[in-house]
Structures are given as C-alpha cells and as structure tokens.
N, C-alpha and C positions, 0 to 999 in steps of 0.2 A: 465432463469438463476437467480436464488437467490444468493447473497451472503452475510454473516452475518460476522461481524469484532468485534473485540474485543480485552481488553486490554489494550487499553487508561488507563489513570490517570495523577495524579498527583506526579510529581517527583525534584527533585533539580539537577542544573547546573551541567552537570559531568557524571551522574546517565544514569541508562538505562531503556528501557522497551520493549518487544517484543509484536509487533502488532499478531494478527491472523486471517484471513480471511478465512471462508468455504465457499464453494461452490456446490451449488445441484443445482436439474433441469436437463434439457437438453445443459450436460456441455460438450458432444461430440464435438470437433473440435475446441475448445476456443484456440487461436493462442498468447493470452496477457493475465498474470493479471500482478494486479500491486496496488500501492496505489498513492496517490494524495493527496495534503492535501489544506486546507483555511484556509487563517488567518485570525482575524475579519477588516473589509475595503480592501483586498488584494484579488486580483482573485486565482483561484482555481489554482492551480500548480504540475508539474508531480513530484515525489518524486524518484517513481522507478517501473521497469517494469521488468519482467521476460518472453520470448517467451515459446512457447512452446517446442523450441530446448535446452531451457534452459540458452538462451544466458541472461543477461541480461543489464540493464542501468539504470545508476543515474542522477539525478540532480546534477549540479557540488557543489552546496551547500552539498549537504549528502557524496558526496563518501570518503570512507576513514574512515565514523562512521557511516553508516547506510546497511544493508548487508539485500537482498531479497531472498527468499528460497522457496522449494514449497516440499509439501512432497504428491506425485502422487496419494497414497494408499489411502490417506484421502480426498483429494479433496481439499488441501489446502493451500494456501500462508502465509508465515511470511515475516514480518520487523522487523530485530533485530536493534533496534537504541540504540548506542554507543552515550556516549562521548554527550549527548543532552545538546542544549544551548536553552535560553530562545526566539532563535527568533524562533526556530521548533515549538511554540506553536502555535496550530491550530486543527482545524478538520478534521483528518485522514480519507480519504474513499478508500474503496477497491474498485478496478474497473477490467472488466473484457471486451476481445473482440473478438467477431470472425468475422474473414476477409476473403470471401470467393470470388474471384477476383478481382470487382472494388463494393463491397457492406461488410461494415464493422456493424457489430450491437455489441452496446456500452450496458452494466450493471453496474449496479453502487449499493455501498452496504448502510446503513445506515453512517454515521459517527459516529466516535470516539472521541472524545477529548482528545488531550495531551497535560499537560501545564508543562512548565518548569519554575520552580523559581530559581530567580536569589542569 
C-alpha cells in the first residue's frame, strides 16, 4: 500500500486547510485510514481515523474543528481542519491499516507540514 498526502502549508489562527491522502497498491481489505500528526519534541499522535464501516474517531483535541471523509471512488481520505490553532502545528501523516484476525499491517504515507501562526 502507498499512500501520498498533501496539502499541508502554511495558514493563520482561525483559517483552514484540507489535508488529502491517496491511496494505490494492494488496498483490497484496508479496515482504517486516518491521519496522525508530530510536533517538533512531542510523540507522534492519532488525529483521526475512519473504518471502513465508515465509522469514525477523533482526538478529543480536534473534535468539533477537524472532520475525516473518504471518497471510495478515488481511493481517498480527507482532513478538513477547521477553526486551526497554532498548537495543531506539526507533521501530518496519513496512515493506513489492515486487521486480518489477530495480524494487523500498519502503512504509513510521507508527511505534510501544517503550521499555524499565531
């Protein structure tokens, strides 16, 4: 599984920007994507996840301005973030997973950078 994310930059306090993550390869049965972000010194952190029921979950930090979408036909996930403050600044990755009983295999995409100034 490849996946390529984009749409990071640079934005001000308030503002928004929609992340985009594709996906190719062998993406038959992927059960999660989602994204994850790093701040600089701060461990890597879950942002948000989508199943592939469509359910999905936030970090209590994003819910309420950050919203995860997937559009099937493309192969693809979004992160629409709302309402960004300067601590969301970090390196966005798209991540991807398929859980087939007790054996999960994890993909991970390049990062993004999103900085928020204050």
């Amino acid at each position: 599984v490849q996946l390529q994310a984009s749409g990071g930059g640079l934005v001000q306090a308030g503002g928004s920007l929609r992340l985009s993550c594709a996906a190719s390869g062998t993406i038959f049965g992927l059960t999660a994507l989602g994204w994850y972000r790093q701040a600089p010194g701060k461990e890597r952190e879950l942002v948000a996840l989508i199943s592939s029921g469509d359910s999905s979950s936030y970090a209590d930090s994003v819910k309420g301005r950050f919203t995860i979408s997937r559009d099937r036909a493309k192969n693809t996930v979004y992160l629409q973030m709302n309402s960004l403050k300067p601590e969301d600044t970090a390196v966005y990755y798209c991540y991807a997973a398929r859980t087939v009983l007790s054996r999960r295999d994890e993909y991970w995409g390049q990062g993004t950078q999103v900085t928020v100034s204050s």
